[in-house]
C-alpha positions in Angstrom: 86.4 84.7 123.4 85.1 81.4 124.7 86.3 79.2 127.4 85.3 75.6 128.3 83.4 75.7 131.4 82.2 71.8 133.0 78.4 71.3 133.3 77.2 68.5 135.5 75.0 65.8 134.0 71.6 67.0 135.3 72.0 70.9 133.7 73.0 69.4 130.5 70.5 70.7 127.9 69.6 70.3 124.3 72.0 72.6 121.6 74.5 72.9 124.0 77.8 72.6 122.2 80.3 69.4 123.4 83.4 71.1 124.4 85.2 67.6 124.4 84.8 64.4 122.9 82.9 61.8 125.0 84.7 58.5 124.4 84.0 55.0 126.0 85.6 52.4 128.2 88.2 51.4 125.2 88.5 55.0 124.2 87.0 55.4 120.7 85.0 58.4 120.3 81.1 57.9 120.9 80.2 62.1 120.6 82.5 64.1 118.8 84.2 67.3 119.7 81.8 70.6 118.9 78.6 68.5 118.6 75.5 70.6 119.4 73.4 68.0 121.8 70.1 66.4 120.9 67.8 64.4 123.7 69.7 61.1 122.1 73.2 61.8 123.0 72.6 63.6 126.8 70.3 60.2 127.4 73.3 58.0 126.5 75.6 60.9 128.5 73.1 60.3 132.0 73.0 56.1 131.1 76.9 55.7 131.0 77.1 57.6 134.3 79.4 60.4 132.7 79.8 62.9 135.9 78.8 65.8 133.2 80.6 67.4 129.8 82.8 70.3 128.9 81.3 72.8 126.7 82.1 76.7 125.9 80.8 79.8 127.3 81.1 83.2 125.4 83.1 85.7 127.5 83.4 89.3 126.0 86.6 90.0 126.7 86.3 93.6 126.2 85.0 93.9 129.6 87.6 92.6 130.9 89.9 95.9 132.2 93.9 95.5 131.1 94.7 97.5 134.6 97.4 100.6 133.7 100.8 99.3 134.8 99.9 96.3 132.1 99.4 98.7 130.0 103.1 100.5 130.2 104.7 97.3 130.2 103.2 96.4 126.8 104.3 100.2 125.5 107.4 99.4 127.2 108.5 96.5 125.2 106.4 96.9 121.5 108.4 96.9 118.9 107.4 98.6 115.2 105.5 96.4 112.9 108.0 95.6 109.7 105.2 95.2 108.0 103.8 98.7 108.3 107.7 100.6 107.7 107.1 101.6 104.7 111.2 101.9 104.1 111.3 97.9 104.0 108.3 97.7 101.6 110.5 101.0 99.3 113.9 98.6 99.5 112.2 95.7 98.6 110.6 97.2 95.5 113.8 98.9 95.0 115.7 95.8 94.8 113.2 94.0 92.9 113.4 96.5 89.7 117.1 95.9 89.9 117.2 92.2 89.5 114.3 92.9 86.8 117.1 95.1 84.9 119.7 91.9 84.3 116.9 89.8 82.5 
């Protein structure tokens, strides 16, 4: 999972991804969205006094514990998945072989 994480203008490096478009004074786009940074762009970022950019940060959320009463809740309230009852998939075939008999 990644979450957008603001990085002041003096620890912005090169190949860091743009987490949000930098736009201008009128509000037309100047660096797009998801750009990886070269030395151009974060010079014109630090000369048009941007206080710093958004980019991502890769969190492994498998770390991250789901704590126990969570997890009864969520057992509490799944439901089946239709598309794993295999009576709904028999019906359906069922009923398509009897429309497939009036042709």
């Amino acid at each position: 999972m990644e979450e957008k994480i603001f990085i002041q203008k003096d620890k912005i490096k090169v190949g860091m991804q743009l987490g949000e478009s930098i736009k201008d004074s009128m509000g037309r786009v100047m660096i797009e969205n998801g750009v990886y940074l070269d030395d151009y762009q974060i010079r014109y970022i630090k000369e048009k006094m941007y206080p710093g950019i958004y980019t991502y940060r890769y969190v492994d959320d498998k770390r991250v514990p789901i704590p126990e009463e969570t997890k009864k809740i969520i057992r509490k309230h799944r439901k089946p998945d239709r598309a794993k009852d295999s009576t709904v998939c028999r019906s359906k075939a069922s009923a398509g072989s009897e429309n497939e008999s009036y042709l």
